[in-house]
C-alpha positions as CSV (number, residue, x, y, z in Angstrom):
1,X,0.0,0.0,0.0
2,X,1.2,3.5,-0.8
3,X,1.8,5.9,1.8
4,X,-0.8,8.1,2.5
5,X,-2.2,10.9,5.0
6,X,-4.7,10.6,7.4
7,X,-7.5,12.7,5.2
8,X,-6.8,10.6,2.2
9,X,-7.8,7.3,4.9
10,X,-10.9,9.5,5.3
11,X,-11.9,10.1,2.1
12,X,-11.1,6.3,1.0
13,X,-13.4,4.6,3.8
14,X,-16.1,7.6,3.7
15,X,-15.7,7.3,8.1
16,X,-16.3,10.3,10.1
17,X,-14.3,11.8,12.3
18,X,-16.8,10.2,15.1
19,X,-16.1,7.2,13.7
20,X,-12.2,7.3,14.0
21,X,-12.8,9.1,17.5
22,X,-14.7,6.2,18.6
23,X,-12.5,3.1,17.3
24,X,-9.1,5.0,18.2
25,X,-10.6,6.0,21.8
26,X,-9.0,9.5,20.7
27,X,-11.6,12.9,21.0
28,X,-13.0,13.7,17.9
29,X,-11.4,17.2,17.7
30,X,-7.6,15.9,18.2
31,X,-8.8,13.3,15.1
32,X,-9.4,16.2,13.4
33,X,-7.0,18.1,13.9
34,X,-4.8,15.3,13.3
35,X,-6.7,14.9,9.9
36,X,-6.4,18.8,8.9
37,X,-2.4,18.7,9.6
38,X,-2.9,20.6,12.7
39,X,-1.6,18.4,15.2
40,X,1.4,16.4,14.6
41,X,0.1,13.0,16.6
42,X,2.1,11.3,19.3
43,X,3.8,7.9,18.6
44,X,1.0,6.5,20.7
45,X,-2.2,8.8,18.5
46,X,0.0,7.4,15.5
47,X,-0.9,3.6,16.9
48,X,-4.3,4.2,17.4
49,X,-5.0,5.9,14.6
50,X,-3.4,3.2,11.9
51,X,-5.1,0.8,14.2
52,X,-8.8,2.6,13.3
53,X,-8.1,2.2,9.8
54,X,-6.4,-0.9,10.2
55,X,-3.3,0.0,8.5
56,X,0.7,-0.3,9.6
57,X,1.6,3.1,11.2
58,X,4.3,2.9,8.8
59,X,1.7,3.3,6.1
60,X,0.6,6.7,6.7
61,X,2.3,10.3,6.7
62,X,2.3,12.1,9.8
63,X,4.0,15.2,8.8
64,X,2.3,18.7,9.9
65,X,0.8,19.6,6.6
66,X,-1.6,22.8,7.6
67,X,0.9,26.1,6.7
68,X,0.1,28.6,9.9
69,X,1.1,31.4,7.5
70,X,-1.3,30.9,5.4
71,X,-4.2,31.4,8.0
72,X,-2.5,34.2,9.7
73,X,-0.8,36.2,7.5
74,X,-1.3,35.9,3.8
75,X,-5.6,35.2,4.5
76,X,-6.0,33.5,1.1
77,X,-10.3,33.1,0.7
78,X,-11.4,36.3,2.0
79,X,-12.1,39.2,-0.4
80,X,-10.8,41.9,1.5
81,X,-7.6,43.4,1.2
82,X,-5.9,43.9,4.8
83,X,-3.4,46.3,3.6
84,X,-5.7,48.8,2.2
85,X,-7.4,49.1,5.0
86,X,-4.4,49.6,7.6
87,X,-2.9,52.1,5.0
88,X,-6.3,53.9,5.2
């Protein structure tokens, strides 16, 4: 099996993140923050995770994927433009 991330597991078994939360014993919101790339999980979330999917921990990429930037400084999706206004 190729190595994938957590929200590619998601999408291939069509499982909520109260589904993960409940067969990994984890809370849903640190599955999905795990799942967004904005937690980097534990050795033992990594365990319990793979185990909810029922793949080899060595099977999936853990790496923090979520760019902080991007939601704090460059605000790519919104319409307005932050430097106008500060110049105004």
């Amino acid at each position: 099996m190729p190595i994938q991330t957590v929200d590619l597991l998601f999408e291939a078994t069509g499982w909520t993140v109260e589904d993960v939360a409940e067969r990994s014993g984890l809370s849903p919101a640190r599955v999905e923050a795990i799942a967004v790339g904005r937690w980097t999980p534990s050795p033992s979330e990594r365990k319990r995770i793979a185990a909810a999917f029922g793949v080899p921990v060595e099977d999936i990429s853990w790496g923090h994927t979520m760019d902080p930037r991007n939601v704090r400084y460059r605000r790519f999706g919104l319409k307005e433009d932050f430097r106008r206004e500060r110049e105004a």
